[in-house]
PyMOL commands that place a pseudoatom at each C-alpha (Angstrom):
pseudoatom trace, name=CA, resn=UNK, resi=1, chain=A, elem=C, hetatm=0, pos=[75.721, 134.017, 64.484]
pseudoatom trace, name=CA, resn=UNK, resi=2, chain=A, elem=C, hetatm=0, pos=[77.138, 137.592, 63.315]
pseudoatom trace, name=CA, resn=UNK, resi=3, chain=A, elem=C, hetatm=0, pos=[80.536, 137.827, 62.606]
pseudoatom trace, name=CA, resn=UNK, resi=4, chain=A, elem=C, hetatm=0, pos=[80.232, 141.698, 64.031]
pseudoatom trace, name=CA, resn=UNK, resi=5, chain=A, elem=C, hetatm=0, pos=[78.985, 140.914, 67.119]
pseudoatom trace, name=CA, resn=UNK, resi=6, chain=A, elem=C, hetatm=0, pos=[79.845, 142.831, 69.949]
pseudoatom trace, name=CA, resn=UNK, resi=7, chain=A, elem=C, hetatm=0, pos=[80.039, 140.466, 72.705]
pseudoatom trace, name=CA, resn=UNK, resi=8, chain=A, elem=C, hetatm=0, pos=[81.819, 137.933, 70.765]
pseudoatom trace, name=CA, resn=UNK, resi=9, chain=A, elem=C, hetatm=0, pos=[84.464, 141.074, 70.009]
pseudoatom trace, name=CA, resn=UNK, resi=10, chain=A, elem=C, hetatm=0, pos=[84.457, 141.922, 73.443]
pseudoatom trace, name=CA, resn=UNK, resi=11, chain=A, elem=C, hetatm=0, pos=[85.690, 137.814, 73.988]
pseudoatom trace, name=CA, resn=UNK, resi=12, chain=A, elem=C, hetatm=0, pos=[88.381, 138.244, 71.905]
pseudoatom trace, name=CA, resn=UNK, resi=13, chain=A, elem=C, hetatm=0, pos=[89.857, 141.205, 72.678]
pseudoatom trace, name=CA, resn=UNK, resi=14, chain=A, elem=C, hetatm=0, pos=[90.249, 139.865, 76.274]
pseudoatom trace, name=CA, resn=UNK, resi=15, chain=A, elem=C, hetatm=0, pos=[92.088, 136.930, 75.325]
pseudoatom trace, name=CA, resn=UNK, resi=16, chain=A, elem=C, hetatm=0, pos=[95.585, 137.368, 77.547]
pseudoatom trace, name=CA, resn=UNK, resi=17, chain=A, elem=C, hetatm=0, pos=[99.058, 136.840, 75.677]
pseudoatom trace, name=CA, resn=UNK, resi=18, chain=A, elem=C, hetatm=0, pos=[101.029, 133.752, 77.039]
pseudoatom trace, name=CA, resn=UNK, resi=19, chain=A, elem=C, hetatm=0, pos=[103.117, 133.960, 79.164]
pseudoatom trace, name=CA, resn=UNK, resi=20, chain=A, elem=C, hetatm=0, pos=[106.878, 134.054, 78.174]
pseudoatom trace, name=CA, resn=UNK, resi=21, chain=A, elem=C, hetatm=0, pos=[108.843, 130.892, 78.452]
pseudoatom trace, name=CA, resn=UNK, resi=22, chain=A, elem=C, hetatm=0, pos=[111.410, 131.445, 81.180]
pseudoatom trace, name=CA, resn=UNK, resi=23, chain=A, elem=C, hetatm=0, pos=[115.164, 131.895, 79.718]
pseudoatom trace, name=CA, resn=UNK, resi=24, chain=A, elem=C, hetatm=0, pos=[117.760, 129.375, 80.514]
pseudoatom trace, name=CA, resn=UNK, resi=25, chain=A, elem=C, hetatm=0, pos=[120.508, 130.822, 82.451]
pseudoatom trace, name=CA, resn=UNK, resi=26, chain=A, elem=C, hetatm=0, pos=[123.588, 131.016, 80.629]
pseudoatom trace, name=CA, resn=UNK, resi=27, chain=A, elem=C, hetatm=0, pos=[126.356, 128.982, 82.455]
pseudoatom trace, name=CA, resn=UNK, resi=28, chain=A, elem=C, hetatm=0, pos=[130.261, 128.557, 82.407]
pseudoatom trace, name=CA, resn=UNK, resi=29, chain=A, elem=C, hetatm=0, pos=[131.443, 125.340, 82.224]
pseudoatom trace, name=CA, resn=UNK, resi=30, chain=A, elem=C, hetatm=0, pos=[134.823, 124.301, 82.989]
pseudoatom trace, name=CA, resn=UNK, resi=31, chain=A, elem=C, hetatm=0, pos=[136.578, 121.163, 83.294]
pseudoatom trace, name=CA, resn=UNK, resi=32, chain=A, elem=C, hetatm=0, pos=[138.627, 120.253, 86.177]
pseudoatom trace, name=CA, resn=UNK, resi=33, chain=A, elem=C, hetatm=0, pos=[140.247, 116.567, 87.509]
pseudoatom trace, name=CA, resn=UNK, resi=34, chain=A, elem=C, hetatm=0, pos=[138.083, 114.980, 84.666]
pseudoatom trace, name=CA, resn=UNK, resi=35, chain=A, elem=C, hetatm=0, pos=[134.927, 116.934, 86.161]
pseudoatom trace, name=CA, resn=UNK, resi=36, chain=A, elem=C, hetatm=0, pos=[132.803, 119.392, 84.670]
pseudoatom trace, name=CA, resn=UNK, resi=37, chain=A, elem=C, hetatm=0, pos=[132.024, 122.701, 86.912]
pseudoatom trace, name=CA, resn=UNK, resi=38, chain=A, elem=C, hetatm=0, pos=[130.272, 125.281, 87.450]
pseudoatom trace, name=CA, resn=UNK, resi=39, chain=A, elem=C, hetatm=0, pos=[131.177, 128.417, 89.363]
pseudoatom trace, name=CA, resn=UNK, resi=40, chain=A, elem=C, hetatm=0, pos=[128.912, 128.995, 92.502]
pseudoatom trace, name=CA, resn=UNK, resi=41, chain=A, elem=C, hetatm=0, pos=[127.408, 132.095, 90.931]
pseudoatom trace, name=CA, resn=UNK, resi=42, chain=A, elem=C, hetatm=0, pos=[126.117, 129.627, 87.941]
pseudoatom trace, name=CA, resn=UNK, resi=43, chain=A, elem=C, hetatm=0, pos=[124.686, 127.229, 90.367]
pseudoatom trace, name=CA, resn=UNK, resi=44, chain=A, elem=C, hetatm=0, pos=[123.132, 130.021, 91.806]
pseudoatom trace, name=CA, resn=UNK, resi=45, chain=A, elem=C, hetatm=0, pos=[121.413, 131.015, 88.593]
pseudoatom trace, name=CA, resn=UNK, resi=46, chain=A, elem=C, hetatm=0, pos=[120.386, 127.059, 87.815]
pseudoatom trace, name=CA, resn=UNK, resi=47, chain=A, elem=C, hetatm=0, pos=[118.790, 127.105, 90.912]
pseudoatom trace, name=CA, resn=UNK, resi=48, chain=A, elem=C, hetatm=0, pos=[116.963, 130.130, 90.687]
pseudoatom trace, name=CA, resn=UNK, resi=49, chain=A, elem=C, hetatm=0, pos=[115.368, 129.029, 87.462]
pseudoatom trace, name=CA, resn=UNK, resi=50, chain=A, elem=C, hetatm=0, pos=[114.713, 125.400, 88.632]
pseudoatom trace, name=CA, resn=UNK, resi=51, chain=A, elem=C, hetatm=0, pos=[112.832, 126.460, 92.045]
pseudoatom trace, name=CA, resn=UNK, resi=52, chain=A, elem=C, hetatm=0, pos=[111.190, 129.777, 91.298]
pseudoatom trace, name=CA, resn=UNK, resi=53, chain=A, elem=C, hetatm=0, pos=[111.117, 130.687, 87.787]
pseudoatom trace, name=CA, resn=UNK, resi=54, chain=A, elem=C, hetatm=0, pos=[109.846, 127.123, 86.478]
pseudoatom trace, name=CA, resn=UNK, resi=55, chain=A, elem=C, hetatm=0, pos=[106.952, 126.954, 89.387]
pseudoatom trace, name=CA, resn=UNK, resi=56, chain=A, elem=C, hetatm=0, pos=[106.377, 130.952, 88.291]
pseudoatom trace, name=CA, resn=UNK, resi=57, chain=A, elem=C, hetatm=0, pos=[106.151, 130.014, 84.784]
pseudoatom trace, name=CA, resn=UNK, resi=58, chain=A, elem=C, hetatm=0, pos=[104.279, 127.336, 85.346]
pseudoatom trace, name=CA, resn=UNK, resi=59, chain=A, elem=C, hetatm=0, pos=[101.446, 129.170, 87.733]
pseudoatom trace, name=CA, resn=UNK, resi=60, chain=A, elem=C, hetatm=0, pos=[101.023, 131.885, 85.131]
pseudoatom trace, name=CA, resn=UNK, resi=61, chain=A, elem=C, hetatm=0, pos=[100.641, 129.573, 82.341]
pseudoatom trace, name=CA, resn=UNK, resi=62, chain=A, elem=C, hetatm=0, pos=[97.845, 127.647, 84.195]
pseudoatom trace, name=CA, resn=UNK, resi=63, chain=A, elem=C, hetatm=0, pos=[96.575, 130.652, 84.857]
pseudoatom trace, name=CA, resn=UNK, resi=64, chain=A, elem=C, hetatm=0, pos=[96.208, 131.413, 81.234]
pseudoatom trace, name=CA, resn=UNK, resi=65, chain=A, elem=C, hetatm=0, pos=[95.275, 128.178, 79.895]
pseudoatom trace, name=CA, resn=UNK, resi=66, chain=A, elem=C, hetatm=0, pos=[92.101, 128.764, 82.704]
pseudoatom trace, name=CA, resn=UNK, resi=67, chain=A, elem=C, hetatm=0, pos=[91.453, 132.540, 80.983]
pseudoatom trace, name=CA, resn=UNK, resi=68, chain=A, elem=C, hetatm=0, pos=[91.647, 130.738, 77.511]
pseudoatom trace, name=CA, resn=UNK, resi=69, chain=A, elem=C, hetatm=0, pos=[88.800, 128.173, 78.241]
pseudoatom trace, name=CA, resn=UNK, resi=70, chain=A, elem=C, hetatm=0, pos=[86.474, 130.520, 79.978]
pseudoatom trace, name=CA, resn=UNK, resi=71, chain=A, elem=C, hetatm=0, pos=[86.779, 132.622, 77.162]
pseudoatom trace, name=CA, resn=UNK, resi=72, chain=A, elem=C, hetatm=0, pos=[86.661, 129.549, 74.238]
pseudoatom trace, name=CA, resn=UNK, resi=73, chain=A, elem=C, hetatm=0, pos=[83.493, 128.202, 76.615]
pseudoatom trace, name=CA, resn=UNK, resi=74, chain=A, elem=C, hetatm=0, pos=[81.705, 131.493, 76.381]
pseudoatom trace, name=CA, resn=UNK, resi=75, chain=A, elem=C, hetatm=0, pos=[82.531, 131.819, 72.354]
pseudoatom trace, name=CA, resn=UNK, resi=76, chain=A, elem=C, hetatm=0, pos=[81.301, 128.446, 71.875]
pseudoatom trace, name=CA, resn=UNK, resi=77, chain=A, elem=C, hetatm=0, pos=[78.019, 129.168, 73.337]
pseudoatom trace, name=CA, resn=UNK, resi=78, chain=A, elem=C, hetatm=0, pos=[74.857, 130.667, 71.083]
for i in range(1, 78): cmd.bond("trace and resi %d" % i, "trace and resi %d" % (i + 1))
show_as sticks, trace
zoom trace
């Protein structure tokens, strides 16, 4: 195989970045009657990033590791 080959370029270049891992909120803890707590707009946040930016994340990065193979499949062939 050339190492200048077009196609194989062409592969390469269309490899997508990854997708970014989603942030943890930042949360204020304070402790009350030998509790910890949150305030509601911190559980707000937590859920937010547990129901839709951890199912987001994970969609797009499936979605990425299914670009990655079709591309790696296509490179590994002759």
């Amino acid at each position: 195989m050339e190492e200048n080959d077009p196609y194989r370029q062409i592969l390469v270049s269309m490899a997508p970045e990854a997708p970014p891992i989603p942030v943890f909120p930042t949360l204020s803890w304070s402790y009350e009657n030998s509790l910890y707590c949150i305030e509601e707009a911190d559980a707000d946040a937590l859920l937010d990033y547990g129901e839709n930016e951890l199912p987001l994340f994970a969609h797009r990065y499936g979605q990425y590791v299914r670009q990655m193979r079709l591309i790696l499949d296509a490179l590994a062939k002759p």
